[in-house]
N, C-alpha and C positions, 0 to 999 in steps of 0.2 A: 839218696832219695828213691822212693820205690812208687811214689802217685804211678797208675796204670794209665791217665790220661795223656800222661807226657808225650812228645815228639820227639822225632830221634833231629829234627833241626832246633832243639832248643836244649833239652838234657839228656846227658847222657844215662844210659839204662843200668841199672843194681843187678852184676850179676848174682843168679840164682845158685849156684853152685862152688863149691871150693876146688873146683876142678885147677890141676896145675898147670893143664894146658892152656886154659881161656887166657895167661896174661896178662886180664883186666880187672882183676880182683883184690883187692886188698881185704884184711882184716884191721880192724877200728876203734879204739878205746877214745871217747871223749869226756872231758871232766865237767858233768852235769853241775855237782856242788863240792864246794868244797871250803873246811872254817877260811880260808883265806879265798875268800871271792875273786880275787882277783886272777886266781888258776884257772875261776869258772870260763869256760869253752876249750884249753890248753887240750892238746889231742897226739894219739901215739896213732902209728900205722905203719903194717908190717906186710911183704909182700907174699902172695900162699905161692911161692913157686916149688917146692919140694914136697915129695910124697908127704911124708911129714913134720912137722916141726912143731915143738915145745914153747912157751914164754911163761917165766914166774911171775908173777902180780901181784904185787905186794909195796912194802914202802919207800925202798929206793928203786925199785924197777916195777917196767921201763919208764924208760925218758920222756916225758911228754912236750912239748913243742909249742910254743906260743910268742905272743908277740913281745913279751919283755925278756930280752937275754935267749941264755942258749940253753938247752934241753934238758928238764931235771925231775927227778921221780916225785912221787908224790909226798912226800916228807911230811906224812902226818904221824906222829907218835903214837898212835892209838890203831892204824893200821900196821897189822905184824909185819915184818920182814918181808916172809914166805907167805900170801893169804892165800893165793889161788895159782893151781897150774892148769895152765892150757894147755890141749895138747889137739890137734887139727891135723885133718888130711880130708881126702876124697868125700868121705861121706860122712865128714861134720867135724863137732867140734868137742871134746870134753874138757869140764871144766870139773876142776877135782881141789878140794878143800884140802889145806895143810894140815895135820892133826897137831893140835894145841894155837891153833892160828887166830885174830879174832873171828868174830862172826860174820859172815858174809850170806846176803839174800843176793837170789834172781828173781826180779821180776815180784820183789814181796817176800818170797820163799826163803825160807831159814836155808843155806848146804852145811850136809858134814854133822847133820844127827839132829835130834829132835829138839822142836821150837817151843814146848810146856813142858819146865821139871826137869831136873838133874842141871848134869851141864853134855855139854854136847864133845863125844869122842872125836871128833870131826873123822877124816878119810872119804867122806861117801861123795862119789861121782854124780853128774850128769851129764848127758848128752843133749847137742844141740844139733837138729839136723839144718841141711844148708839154707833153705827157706824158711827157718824160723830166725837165724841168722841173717838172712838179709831183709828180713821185719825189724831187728833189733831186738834187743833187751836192755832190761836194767840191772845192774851191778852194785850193790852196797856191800863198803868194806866197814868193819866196826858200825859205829852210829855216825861217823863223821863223813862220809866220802862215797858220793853217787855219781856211776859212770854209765857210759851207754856203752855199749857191745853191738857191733852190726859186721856184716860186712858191705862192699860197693867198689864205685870205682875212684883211684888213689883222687887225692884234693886237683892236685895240677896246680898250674899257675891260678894267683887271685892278684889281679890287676890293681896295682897302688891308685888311688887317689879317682877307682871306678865307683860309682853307685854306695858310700861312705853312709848313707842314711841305710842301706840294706843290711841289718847287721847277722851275720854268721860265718863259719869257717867250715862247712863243710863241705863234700864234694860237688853238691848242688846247688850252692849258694856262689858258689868259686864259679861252677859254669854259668851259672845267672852271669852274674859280672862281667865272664868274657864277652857272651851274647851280646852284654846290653854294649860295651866296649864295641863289637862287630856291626851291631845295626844301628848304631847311633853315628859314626862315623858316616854312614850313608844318606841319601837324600830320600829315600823312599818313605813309604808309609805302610804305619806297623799296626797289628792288630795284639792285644794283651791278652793272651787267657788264663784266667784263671777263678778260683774258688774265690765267694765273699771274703773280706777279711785279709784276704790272704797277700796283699800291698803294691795291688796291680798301679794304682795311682804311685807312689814311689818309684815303681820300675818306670811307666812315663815317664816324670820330671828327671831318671838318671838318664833315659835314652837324648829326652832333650838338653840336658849338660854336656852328652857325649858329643854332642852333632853340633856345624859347623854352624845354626843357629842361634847357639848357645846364649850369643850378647843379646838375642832380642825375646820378643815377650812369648811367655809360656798361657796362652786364655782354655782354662779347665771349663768346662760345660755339663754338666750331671744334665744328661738327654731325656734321665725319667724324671726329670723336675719339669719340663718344658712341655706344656699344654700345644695340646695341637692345633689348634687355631691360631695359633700366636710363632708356631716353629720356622715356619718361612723368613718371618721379618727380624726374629731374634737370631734365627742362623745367617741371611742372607742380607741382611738391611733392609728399611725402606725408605720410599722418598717421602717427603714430608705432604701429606694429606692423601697417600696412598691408600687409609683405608678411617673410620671414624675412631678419633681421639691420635693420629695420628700428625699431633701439632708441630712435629721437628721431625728431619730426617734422623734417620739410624742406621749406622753403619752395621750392625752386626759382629756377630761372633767371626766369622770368618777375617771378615775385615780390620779386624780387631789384632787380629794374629797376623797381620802383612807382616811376613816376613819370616815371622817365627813360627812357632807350631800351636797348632788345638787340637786339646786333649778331648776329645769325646766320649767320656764314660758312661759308661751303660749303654751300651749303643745298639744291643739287642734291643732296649726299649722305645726305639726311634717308629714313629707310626707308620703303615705303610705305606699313606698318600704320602709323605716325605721323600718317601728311598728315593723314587727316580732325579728328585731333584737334589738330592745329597749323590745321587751316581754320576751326576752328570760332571759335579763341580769337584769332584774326585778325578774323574778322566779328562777332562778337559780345564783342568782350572781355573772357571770361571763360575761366576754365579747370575742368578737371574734374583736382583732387587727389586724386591713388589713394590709395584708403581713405578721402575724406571727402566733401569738400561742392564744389558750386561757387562758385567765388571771381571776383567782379570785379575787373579788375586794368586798372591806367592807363598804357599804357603804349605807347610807341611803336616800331614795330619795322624796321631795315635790314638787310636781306639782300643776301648776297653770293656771286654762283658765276661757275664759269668756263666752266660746263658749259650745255650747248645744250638747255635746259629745251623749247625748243620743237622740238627734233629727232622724229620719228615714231617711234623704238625709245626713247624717254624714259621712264621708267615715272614720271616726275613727274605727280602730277594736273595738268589743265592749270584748273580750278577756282581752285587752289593758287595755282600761276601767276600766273593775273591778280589774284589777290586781294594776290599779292604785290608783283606790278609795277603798282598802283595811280598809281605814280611810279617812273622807271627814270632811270637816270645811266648811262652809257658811260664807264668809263675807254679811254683808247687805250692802245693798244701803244706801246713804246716808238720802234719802226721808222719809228713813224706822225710823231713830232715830234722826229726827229733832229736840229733845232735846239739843242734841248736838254742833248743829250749831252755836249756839254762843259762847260756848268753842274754837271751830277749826276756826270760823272767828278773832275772839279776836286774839289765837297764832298764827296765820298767816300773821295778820296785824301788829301785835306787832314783828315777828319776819324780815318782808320787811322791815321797816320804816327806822330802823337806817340806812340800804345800802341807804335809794332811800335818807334822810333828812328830813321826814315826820315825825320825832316822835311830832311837834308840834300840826299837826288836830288829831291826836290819842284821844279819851275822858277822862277824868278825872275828880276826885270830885269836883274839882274846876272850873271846863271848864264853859266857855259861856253857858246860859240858851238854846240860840237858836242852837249854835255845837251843845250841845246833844242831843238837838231834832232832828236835822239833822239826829244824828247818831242812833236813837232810831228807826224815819221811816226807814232808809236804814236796822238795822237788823231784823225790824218789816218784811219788802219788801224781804229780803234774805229768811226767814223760810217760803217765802208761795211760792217761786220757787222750782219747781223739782229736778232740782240738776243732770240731767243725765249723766253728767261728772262726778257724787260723789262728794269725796275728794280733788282729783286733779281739778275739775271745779274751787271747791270755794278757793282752795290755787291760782289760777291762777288770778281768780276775785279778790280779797284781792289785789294783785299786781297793775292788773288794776286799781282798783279803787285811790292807792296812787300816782301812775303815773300820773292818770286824774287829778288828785287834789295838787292844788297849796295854795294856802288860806285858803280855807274853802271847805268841803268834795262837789266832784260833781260825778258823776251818769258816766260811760265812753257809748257814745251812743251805741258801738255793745252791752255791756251786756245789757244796757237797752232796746235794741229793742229784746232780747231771752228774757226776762223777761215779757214785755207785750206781746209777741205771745204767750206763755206760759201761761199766767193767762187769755187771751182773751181780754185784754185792746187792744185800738183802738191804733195803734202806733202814736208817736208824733213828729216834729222835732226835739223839742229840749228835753233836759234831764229833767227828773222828777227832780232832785236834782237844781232849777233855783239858777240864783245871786238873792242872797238878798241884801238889801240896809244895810247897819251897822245904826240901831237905837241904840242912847246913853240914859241915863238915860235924861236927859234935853231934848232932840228933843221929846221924846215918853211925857213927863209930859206936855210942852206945848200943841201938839195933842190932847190929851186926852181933857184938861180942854176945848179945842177952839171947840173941838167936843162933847161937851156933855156929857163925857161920856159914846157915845154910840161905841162899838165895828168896826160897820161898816164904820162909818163917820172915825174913827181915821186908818182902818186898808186904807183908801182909802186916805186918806191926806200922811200916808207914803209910798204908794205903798208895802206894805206887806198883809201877807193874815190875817185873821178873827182870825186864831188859833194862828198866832201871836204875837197878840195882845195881847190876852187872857193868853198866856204865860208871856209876857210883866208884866199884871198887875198880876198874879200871884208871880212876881217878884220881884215885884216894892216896896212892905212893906208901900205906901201909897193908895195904889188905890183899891178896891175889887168889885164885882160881887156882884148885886142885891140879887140872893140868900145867900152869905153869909152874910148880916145884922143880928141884932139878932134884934128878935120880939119884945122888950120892945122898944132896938133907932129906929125902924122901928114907932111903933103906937106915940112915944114922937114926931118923924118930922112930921106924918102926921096932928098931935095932931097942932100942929105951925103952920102947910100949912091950917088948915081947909080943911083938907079933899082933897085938890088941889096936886095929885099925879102928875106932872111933878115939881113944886116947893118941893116937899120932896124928890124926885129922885135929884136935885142941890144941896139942903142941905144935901142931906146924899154922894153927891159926884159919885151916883152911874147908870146905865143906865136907861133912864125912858121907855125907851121900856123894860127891863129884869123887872122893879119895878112891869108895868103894867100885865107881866106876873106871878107875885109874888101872883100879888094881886086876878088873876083869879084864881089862884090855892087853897089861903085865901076862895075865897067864893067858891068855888066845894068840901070843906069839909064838 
């Protein structure tokens, strides 16, 4: 998690650097999506403590870590072996394409040659330096398999059976947990901060499971719903004909909560003839019930806002303030532990589907070659959006998105027009996620052979694009890419063509424009 606003008493801070001295740094692979959902959150983490050190990325390595069983690669078929080597030290990271590996983007970006036309020689590097790295990135391996890439600090302990409605596994979500485990345990009173959205009401009700009030009642209060003429006797009680239309006495919110705790959300929106009497009954706890007596009352109180109590045009007492933040918790933004995001998109989509009828476009090990690819762009496309709604944005989006979607996953156009203003993409009328034609095993085999076997010619005979084509034959168990021939059947056709490279690209079945790049690559060694 990298939010700037944090505290160093609630998370801990995303080293900037791969430095081998700092100690506190890990480097991070989490499995954003994957055709078997159930991998979705599973995570590798390596420690940078050596000048430098290597890791291959690919389909049985490494190990990734989760909650069912013990630690195992990514075991997708369609991810090669060998895809990606890292290679890290001091001043960054590179990541460098296998050549003949499948296809792998950063961040959207084709690595390892060119993303229109031919096929790609792969070999080509990039560099990542240490603050773009502890931003994160996105990692796509083939069409199937979106990972995040960051570095930070290792997970630590994640406390069984803490704050179970908070769902993620990452470094910040892990220190959320211990905190709330830390201040919950105690009798004090806590103040929540954090961004709309972002699940500060869940962090309450885990602090109050955690704490020794547990058994008794939890009374929530939304402070900007409460008229201020009316805030005295709804927070404080009153006696019965204390004021006109008041026919029975009223215990109040405070009251209400004898014993146990009241959550006070929104609590920057409390008006300012209230403060002193909300200060008093904080320091002193007791209250003054309009038209009666003062009342002692046991009771423990968390507060919640999103609002900059300590800003200079705040009319918040600043009294108020510290008497409230006595103890203070940070939720992060979402943007901060995009690790996570494909945990909280997965349970959110999987938990709409049954209401809306949609558990059919849901992905699965079995699902359509090209569904998952759909659904691999759309969580690839989800982790590089900001998220300023948090939590609640992307529960709302998951919704959207099932609604828009009848057949096959589509793109709903308001999110996709916050999306590309968002990333700076030029907007479009229609949705990134277009119709596709449904290519069957026999339409795409005819294409193929009537087109030479070249990518282009076939992906334009069905009206689909280039990549999925390349899927296609990935798929296909008859048909392969010029780089994958193996060198001996490679020199035996040429050996038969006499030397005549577009007659050995027909007999080996495979593109003679990919061949012809094979073959450049042959003599540039």
């Amino acid at each position: 998690m990298s939010d700037s606003s944090r505290t160093e008493a609630t998370l801990p801070t995303l080293a900037a650097s791969l430095s081998a001295d700092s100690g506190q740094s890990v480097l991070s692979l989490t499995i954003l999506f994957h055709p078997d959902p159930e991998r979705i959150g599973d995570y590798w983490e390596g420690e940078l403590k050596s000048r430098r050190r290597s890791l291959q990325l690919g389909r049985h390595q490494p190990e990734f870590t989760g909650p069912r069983g013990s630690p195992r690669g990514l075991d997708d078929d369609h991810v090669s072996r060998q895809s990606l080597q890292l290679s890290f030290g001091r001043d960054g990271l590179q990541l460098r394409r296998h050549t003949n590996a499948c296809r792998c983007r950063l961040n959207g970006h084709v690595l390892g040659g060119q993303d229109l036309g031919g096929e790609s020689p792969g070999g080509d590097a990039i560099f990542l330096e240490p603050a773009q790295l502890a931003e994160g990135c996105v990692v796509q391996l083939a069409h199937t398999v979106v990972l995040w890439l960051h570095t930070g600090p290792p997970r630590g302990a994640n406390p069984t059976g803490v704050a179970q409605s908070l769902l993620g596994r990452s470094a910040g979500m892990c220190a959320l947990r211990r905190e709330i485990a830390r201040l919950g345990a105690t009798d004090f009173d806590v103040l929540v901060l954090g961004e709309t959205g972002a699940g500060k009401e869940e962090v309450a009700r885990a602090l109050h499971r955690a704490s020794p009030r547990s058994g008794r009642a939890l009374v929530p209060v939304n402070m900007a719903a409460i008229p201020e003429t009316l805030a005295p006797s709804l927070l404080f009680g009153s006696a019965r004909g204390a004021f006109t239309g008041a026919g029975a006495a009223s215990r109040g919110f405070f009251r209400q909560a004898e014993g146990g705790t009241l959550f006070m959300d929104e609590i920057g929106a409390v008006p300012p003839a209230i403060q002193p009497q909300l200060l008093r009954a904080l320091q002193q706890r007791e209250i003054q019930v309009v038209g009666g007596d003062l009342v002692a009352v046991d009771v423990r109180v968390i507060a919640a806002t999103d609002s900059p109590l300590d800003a200079g045009d705040c009319n918040f007492s600043s009294a108020l303030r510290h008497r409230l933040g006595s103890l203070e918790i940070r939720v992060p933004s979402l943007r901060s532990h995009r690790e996570d995001l494909g945990l909280l998109l997965w349970h959110f989509l999987r938990t709409e589907a049954p209401g809306l009828g949609s558990e059919s476009l849901l992905p699965g090990v079995q699902g359509d070659p090209l569904a998952v690819a759909r659904w691999a762009e759309l969580f690839q496309r989800f982790a590089l959006y900001s998220w300023p709604g948090n939590i609640r944005e992307l529960a709302n989006a998951a919704r959207q998105l099932l609604v828009a979607s009848e057949r096959q996953l589509v793109m709903p156009p308001g999110l996709e027009s916050r999306m590309r203003a968002d990333t700076g993409e030029v907007d479009a009328p229609a949705e990134t996620l277009p119709e596709r034609p449904r290519v069957d095993e026999a339409m795409f085999r005819r294409a193929h052979i009537d087109s030479e076997y070249e990518a282009a010619a076939t992906a334009r005979s069905l009206s689909i694009s280039r990549q999925a084509v390349y899927r296609l034959i990935e798929d296909s168990g008859e048909f392969r890419l010029a780089s994958d021939v193996p060198e001996k059947e490679l020199e035996t056709a040429l050996a038969e063509a006499e030397g005549d490279v577009r007659q050995a690209a027909l007999t080996l079945r495979v593109s003679y424009q990919g061949l012809r790049a094979r073959m450049r690559q042959r003599g540039s060694r």
